[in-house]
Every structure is written in structure tokens, then in C-alpha cells.
C-alpha positions in Angstrom: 0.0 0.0 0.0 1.1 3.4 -0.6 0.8 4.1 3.1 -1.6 7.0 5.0 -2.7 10.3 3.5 -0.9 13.3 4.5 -2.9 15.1 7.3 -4.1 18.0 5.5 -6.6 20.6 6.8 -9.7 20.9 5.0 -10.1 24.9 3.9 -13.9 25.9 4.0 -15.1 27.0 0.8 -18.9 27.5 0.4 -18.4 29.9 -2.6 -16.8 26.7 -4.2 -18.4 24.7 -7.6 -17.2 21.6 -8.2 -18.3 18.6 -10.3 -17.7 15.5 -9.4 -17.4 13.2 -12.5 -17.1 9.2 -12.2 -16.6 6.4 -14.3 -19.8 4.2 -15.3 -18.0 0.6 -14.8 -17.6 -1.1 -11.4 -20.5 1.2 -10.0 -20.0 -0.1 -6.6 -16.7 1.2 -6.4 -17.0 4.1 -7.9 -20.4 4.8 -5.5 -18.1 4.6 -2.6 -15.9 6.8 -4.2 -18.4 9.4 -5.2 -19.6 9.1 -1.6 -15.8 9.9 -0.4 -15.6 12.7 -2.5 -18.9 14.3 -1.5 -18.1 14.0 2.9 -15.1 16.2 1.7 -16.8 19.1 -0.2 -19.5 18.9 2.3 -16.5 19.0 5.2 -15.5 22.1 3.3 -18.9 23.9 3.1 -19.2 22.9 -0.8 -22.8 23.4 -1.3 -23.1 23.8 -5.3 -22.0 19.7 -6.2 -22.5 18.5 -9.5 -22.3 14.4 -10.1 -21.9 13.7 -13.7 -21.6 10.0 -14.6 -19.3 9.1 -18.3 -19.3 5.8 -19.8 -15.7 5.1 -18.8 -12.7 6.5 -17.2 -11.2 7.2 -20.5 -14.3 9.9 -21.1 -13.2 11.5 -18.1 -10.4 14.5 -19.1 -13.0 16.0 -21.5 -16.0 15.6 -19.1 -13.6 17.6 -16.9 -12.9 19.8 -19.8 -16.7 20.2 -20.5 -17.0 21.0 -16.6 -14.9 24.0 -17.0 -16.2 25.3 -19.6 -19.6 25.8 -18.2 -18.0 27.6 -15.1 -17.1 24.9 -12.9 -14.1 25.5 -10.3 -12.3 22.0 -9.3 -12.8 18.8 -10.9 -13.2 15.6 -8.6 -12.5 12.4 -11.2 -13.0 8.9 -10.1 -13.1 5.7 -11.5 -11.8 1.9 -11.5 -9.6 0.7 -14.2 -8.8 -3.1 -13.8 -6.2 -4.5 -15.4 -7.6 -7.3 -18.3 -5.8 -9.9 -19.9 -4.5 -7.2 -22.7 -2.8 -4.7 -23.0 -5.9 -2.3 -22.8 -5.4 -1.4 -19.6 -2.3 0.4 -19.9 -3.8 2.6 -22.6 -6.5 3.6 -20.7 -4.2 4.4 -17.4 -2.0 6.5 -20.0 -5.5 8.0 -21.4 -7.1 9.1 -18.7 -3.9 10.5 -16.0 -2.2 12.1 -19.4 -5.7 13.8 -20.2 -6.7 15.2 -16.8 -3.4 16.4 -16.2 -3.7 18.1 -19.9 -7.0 19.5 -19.0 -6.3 20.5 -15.8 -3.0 22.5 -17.3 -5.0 23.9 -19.8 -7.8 26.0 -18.0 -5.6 26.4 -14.9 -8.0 24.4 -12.3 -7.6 21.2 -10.2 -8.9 18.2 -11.0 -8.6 16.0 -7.5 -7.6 12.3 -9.1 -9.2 9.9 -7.4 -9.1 7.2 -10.9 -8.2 4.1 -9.5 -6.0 1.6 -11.3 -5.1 -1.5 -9.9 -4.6 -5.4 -10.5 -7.5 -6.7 -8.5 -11.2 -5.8 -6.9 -9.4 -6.6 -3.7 -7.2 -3.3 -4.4 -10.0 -1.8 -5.2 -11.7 -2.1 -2.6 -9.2 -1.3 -0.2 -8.9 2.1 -1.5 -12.5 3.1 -2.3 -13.7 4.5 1.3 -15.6 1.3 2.6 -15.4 0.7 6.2 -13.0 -2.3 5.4 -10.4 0.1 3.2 -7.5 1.4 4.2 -7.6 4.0 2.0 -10.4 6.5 0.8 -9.2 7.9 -2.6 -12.6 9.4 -3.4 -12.1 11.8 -0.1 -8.5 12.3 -0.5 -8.9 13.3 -4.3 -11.9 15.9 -3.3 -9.2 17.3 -0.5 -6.4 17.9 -3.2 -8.4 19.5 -6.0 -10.1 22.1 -2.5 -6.3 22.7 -1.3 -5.4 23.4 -4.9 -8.9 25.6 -5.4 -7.2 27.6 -2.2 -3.9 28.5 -3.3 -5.9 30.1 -6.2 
């Protein structure tokens, strides 16, 4: 495991508006993470939350991209990749963490990456929030994209 989550406070920002925008596949995953995500903007005093589902995590950069454009101020992205019996998986793990980066260059705004990729469901699950996880990426990528919102 890649160990705890620095202990970062949580700045309140109820002017914030953020979308949060998930991946379609593996929804119970993805649910938690979604969940994750929204105790942190809500921790923060995020009020003006926008869930927009995509078919897959590939669609995810220009969802993001589409969220800025209509006004939107940080970008929460999660998902579950699972790596197949093909080489697909590395594509889409190139795809996706090459295209949020590009789209959160681009129109200067964080996009909190909470996409995960891992060999196994049993990763997965240890990651997504649950009350058996270790880890809860869907909270921890909501915290980076607010922390990132604040030194705007």
C-alpha cells in the first residue's frame, strides 16, 4: 500500500463549484468513491455539487474539460480501471492521468484524481472508502483538488 494520507486541513469554501465526475463501470466502487468525495466538499462547506456520470474513465479529461467550460471550479475524477488480460489497460491508465493532467493545465483548475487503477477488486476495494479500506481515494482526491482551489 502506498501508506496513510498526509494530514491536510480541510479549507472551507462555500463559494466553491465543483463537479464531481465518475466512471460508469464497477459502480459499486466508484459509488463509494463518489460518496468519499462528496463528505469532503460537504467538510469544506461545498454546497453547489454536480455528479456527472461518463461511460468510462477514458471519457473523463473532456468531461472535466466540459466542466470547465460551463463555469465549474475543481474537478473531482474517479473511477476503477482493472487491469484485463491485454494490454488495454495500460492505454486507458496512459488516457485518462495524461488527459486530466492536460485539461487541468490547460484552464488552470484542479482536477482532484481519485481514478483508481489496480490489478485486482481486492485493491480496489481497499482504497474506495468502505469501512473495510484502508484508504479512501474518493475523499482524498476531493481534499487535493479544494487545497489546490485555495492556493488560487
Amino acid at each position: 500500500m502506498a501508506g496513510a494520507a498526509p494530514q491536510i486541513g480541510l479549507t472551507q469554501q462555500p463559494q466553491a463549484k465543483v463537479a464531481i465526475i465518475s466512471s460508469s463501470w464497477h459502480l459499486d466502487i466508484c459509488n463509494d468513491l463518489i460518496d468519499g468525495a462528496q463528505r469532503a466538499l460537504a467538510k469544506a462547506g461545498v454546497t453547489q455539487v454536480e455528479v456527472m456520470m461518463v461511460p468510462g474513465s477514458f471519457e473523463i479529461p473532456l468531461a472535466a474539460q466540459f466542466a470547465f467550460e460551463k463555469g465549474f471550479d475543481a474537478v473531482v475524477a474517479v473511477g476503477l480501471v482493472l487491469e484485463g488480460e491485454t494490454p488495454h489497460f495500460d492505454y486507458v491508465c496512459s488516457g485518462v492521468t495524461d488527459g486530466v493532467m492536460s485539461v487541468s493545465l490547460k484552464y488552470g483548475k484542479p482536477i482532484g484524481f481519485g481514478v483508481l487503477m489496480c490489478n485486482n477488486l481486492d485493491q480496489a476495494i481497499a482504497r474506495c472508502g468502505r469501512k473495510e479500506s484502508i484508504e479512501d481515494k474518493g475523499f482524498d482526491s476531493a481534499v487535493a483538488a479544494l487545497e489546490l482551489l485555495a492556493l488560487k
